[in-house]
N, C-alpha and C positions, 0 to 999 in steps of 0.2 A: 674768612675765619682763620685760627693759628690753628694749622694741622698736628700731629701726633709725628711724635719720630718715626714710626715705621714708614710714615707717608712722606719725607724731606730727604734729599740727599746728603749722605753722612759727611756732613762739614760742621761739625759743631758748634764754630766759630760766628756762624753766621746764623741770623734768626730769619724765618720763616712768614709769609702769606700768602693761603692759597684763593683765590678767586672762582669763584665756579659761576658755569654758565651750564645749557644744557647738555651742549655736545663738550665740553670740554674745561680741566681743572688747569689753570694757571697760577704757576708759582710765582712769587715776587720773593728774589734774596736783599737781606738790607744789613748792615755793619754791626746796628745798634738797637737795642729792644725801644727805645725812644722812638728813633725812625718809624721801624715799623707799626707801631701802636699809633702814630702821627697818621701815617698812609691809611691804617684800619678804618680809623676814626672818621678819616675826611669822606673815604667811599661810603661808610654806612650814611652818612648822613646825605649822600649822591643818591644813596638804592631809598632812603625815605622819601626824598623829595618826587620819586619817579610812581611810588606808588608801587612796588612790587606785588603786595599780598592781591593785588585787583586783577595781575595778569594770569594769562595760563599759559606757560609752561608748554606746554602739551599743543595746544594750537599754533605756538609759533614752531613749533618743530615742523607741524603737516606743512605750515605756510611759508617755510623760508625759501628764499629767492631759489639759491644754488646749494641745495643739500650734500653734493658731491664735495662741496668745499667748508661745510658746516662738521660733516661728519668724518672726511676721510683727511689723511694725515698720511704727509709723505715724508716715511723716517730721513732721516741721516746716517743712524746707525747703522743702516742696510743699504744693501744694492735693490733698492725698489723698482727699480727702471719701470714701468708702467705701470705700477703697482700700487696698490695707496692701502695704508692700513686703515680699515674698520673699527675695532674695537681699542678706542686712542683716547677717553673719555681723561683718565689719569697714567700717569706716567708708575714705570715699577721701579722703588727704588733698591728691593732686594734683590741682595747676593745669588749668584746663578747656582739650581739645583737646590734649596733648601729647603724644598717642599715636598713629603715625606708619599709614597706611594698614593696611600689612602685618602690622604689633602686632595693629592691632585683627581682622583676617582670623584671625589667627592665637591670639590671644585664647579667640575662637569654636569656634574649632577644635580646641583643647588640652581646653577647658571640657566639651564635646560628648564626647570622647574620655572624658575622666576620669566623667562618668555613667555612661556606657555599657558601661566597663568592670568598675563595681561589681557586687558578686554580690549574685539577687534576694533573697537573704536572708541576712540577718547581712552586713551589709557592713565590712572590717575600719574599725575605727576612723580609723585615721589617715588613708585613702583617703577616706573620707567625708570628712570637716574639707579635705582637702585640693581636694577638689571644691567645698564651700561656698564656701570661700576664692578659687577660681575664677570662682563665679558672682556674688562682690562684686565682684572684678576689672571684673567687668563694667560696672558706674559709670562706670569711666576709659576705656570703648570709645567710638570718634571716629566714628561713622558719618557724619558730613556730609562727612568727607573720602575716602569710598569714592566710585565712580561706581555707575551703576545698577545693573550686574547682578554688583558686589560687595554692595552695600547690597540686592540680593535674597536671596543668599546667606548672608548675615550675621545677616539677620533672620531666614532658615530655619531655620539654627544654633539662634537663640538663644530660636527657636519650642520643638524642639525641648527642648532644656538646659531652659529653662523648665517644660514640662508635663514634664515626667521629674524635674523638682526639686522641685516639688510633690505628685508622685505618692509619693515618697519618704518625704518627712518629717512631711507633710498625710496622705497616703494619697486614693483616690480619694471621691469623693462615693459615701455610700450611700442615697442614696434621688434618685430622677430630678427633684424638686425642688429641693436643692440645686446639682445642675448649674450652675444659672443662676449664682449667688450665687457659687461656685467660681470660674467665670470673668470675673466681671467686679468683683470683688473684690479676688481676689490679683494683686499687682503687680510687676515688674519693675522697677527705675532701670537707666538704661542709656546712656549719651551724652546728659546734662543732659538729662534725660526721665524720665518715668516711664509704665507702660500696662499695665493686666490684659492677659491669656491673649485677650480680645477682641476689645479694642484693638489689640494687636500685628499678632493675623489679621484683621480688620475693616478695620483705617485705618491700619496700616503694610502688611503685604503685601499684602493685596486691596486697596489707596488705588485704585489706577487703574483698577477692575474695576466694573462696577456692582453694586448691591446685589440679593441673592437674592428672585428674585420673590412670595415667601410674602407675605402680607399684614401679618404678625405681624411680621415681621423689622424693619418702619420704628418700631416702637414700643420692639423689644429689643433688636436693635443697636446698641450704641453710634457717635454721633458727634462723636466728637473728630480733632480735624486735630492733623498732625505737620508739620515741615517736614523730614524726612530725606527 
């Protein structure tokens, strides 16, 4: 499909196709509105012959080979070192910070709702997509410009959304060894940041809390500083 300007990166010079699949929106840049309308043309007529309207969506997500590599996404823009982002469905092509307190409150709030509303099994297709799309949304959330006990709530939010977005598409860790690896692995972007499942609860919401008296904790938790 030709995407809407808020969804392309501002080159106006160049025209636009985005491609979608379920875990993820690919862009194609082309020179000429000719070109691309040529390329449009050829793939619809690829997704006819495949018979799309007959598949689900929804079943090849439970049953893909390596979901780790379907669904997680290891930036460039960042130092991900072990890291892989999660919610990477659509790319953000807006300007940093332009999302107004209440947007980003409410952001959280929409995103949280639309998980939670999904059925534990077989979730309809377009519900799901429209959920992922939610948790990209998430890139463009302004947390520096909430106060404290928004920016506590927010990061509740997106505590939850996060391990329920993961549980989803990942599905849970089966065996009590990968735990580890789970969370401090999969990653979040979220207001020019990025932070595993650990991080988030370690050194965004427990930031001001001391660390858990185990012994073992000073070696496994991570410590990364945020400035939210």
């Amino acid at each position: 499909s030709i995407p809407d300007n808020e969804n392309t990166p501002h080159l106006p010079s160049f025209y636009y196709l985005q491609i979608e699949t379920f875990g993820r929106v690919t862009y194609l840049m082309f020179r000429s509105k000719e070109e691309r309308d040529s390329w449009m043309e050829t793939i619809h007529g690829l997704m006819k012959e495949e018979h799309p309207s007959s598949r689900s969506f929804t079943n090849h997500l439970i049953e893909v080979d390596d979901p780790m590599n379907e669904f997680l996404h290891k930036s460039n823009m960042w130092d991900c070192q072990k890291r892989r982002i999660l919610n990477c469905r659509t790319y953000s092509f807006r300007t940093r910070r332009t999302m107004s307190p209440q947007e980003t409150l409410e952001l959280a709030e929409q995103a949280l709702i639309k998980v939670m509303s999904l059925q534990p099994k077989g979730p309809n297709d377009s519900d799901l997509i429209e959920f992922l799309d939610y948790a990209a949304a998430l890139k463009d959330a302004d947390a520096y410009s909430l106060n404290e006990e928004e920016r506590f709530a927010f990061f509740l939010n997106v505590y939850h959304i996060f391990i329920m977005h993961a549980y989803i598409v990942l599905s849970p860790p089966d065996s009590s060894l990968k735990w580890m690896s789970y969370f401090t692995t999969i990653a979040y972007q979220c207001s020019d940041d990025i932070f595993s499942l650990a991080e988030l609860e370690h050194n965004v919401i427990r930031s001001e809390m001391s660390y858990p008296s185990q012994f073992l904790s000073r070696f496994i938790l991570p410590k990364s500083h945020y400035l939210f």
